[in-house]
C-alpha positions, 0 to 999 in steps of 0.5 A: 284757489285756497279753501279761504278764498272758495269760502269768501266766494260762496257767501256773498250774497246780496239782494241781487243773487236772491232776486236773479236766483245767481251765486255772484251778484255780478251781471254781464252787459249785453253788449251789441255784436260782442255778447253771444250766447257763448258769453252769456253761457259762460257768465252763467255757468260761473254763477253770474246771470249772462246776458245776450246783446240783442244790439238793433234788432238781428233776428237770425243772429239772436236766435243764433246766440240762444242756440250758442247758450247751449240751454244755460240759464241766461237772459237777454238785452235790447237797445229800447229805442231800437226795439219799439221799431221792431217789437217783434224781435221782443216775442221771438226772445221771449219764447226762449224764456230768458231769465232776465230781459234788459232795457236800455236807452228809451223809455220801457214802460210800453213793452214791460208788461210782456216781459212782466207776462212771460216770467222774466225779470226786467232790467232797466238800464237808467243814467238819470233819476228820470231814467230811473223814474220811468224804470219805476214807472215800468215796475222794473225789478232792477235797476242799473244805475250806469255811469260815464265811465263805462264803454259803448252808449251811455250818458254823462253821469259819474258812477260815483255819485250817481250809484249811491244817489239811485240807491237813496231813491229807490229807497224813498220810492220802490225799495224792492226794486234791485240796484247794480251798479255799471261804468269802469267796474272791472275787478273785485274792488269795483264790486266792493265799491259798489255794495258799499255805495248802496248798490245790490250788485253789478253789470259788467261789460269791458271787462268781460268783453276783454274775455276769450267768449266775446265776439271780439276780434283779435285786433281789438283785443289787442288794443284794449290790452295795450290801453290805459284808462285814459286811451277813451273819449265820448263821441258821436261818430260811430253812430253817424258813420252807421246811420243809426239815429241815436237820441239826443244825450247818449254818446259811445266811449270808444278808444281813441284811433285814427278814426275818431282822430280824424272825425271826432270835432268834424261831425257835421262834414262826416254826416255829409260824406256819410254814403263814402264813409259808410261803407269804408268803416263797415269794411274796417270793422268786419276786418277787424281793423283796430285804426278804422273802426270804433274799438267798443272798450269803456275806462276800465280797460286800465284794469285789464292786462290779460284776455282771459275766460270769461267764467275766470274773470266771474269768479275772481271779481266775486271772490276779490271783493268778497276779500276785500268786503271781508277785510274791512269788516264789512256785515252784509258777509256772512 
């Protein structure tokens, strides 16, 4: 790296690196089943903030991640609606003393306080202004403004315009509250986007899932490298084939295969045969099988042609757009 480039990196700083104490204003997803300690680790170590997927609610498996961290400073992040059936798991993470807990799809506010209690920042993944509402609600210290375009769960919502409109919210209703932006932001130029469009910084998953830390077959990884942006659909199946009871409005962005060639626009007959489908899809994914089984990638994967070290890929993002910001005169570089 060129001593103007190790220059760029250093001095972006945003309210996001002051609030998370972190160099980059760049935050990894706590993708279910990909996001290990190794990942969180990584993120961190390249001055990012890690964060571990708790996913639904494996206590021997996230205890096992938080070994994997190996110490590093990294938080960690739960699927809402499936935490409050298990709101044990919340206790076991805390006593790990994460420096962030993420809250995603539910409504937070009945577990804030103990997140609030324990020291650990809290983070609320929203995709609609009454998403950000009940964050506020929550005192949510950042606010992820989540759009369409990003992989696994989430709504319907544009990164575009829902990036900046959160931001003229959070301004006019709690403006200490810290925004990121997520949905197909997987380089330095998505990071520049969103600083301009008002956010403080980013969550990052498909590209990071696309890193050699991730807890990701070799098979998918294959798949997402041989993917364009339009290789994805929002769809319903995967959930139905788990039996996981989904609320209403939030669909996953899978890459399409076999499996959702077959069951996408059929999900009444797949909920029938669910007691043989079941099985054959957890087969398929334990596998690794790129055709059976959902591949968890978001529309980003057009901008990832390589599976590469996760802290690698922090530090490019960071200084990228560090460049860019730089390039077009941007005053928050100092």
């Amino acid at each position: 790296m060129s001593s103007t480039a190790r220059a760029a990196t250093s001095f972006l700083s945003t309210r996001a690196t002051s609030a998370l104490a972190i160099r980059h204003p760049i935050v990894s997803a706590p993708m279910a089943f990909a996001a290990g300690g190794a990942l969180a680790a990584a993120v961190s170590r390249a001055g990012g903030l890690g964060l571990i997927g708790g996913g639904y609610g494996d206590s021997d498996w996230l205890e096992a991640q938080f070994d994997a961290a190996a110490g590093e400073r990294v938080g960690v992040g739960f699927i809402t609606w499936s935490l409050l059936r298990t709101p044990s798991l919340l206790a076991r993470a805390l006593k790990h003393r994460p420096a962030a807990v993420m809250l995603s799809f539910g409504d937070p506010r009945s577990v804030a306080d103990g997140i609030h209690d324990a020291g650990a920042a809290l983070i609320c993944q929203c995709q609609t202004l009454r998403h950000v509402q009940d964050a506020i609600d929550a005192r949510a210290d950042v606010v992820v403004a989540q759009g369409a375009e990003a992989g696994g769960h989430g709504a319907s919502r544009g990164t575009l315009s829902l990036v900046p409109e959160v931001a003229d919210f959070l301004r006019r209703h709690r403006p200490q509250t810290v925004l990121l932006a997520a949905g197909g932001i997987a380089d330095g130029r998505g990071l520049a986007a969103a600083l301009v469009l008002g956010a403080d910084g980013v969550l990052v998953g498909t590209r990071l899932w696309a890193s050699h830390e991730a807890l990701v077959h070799a098979r998918h990884h294959a798949v997402i490298l041989a993917s364009g942006g339009d290789a994805t659909l929002r769809t319903r199946v995967p959930d139905i084939v788990r039996g996981l009871p989904w609320p209403e409005g939030f669909t996953a962005r899978i890459a399409r295969n076999a499996f959702t060639e077959r069951w996408h626009g059929r999900e009444r007959e797949l909920e029938a045969g669910v007691a043989v489908e079941g099985p054959r899809y957890r087969e398929a994914f334990a596998a690794g099988d790129p055709d059976n089984a959902a591949v968890w990638f978001g529309e980003a994967a057009g901008l990832v042609d390589a599976i590469e070290p996760a802290g690698d890929i922090v530090e490019r993002i960071a200084r990228d757009a560090a460049l860019d910001l730089r390039r077009h005169g941007d005053a928050t570089l100092t």
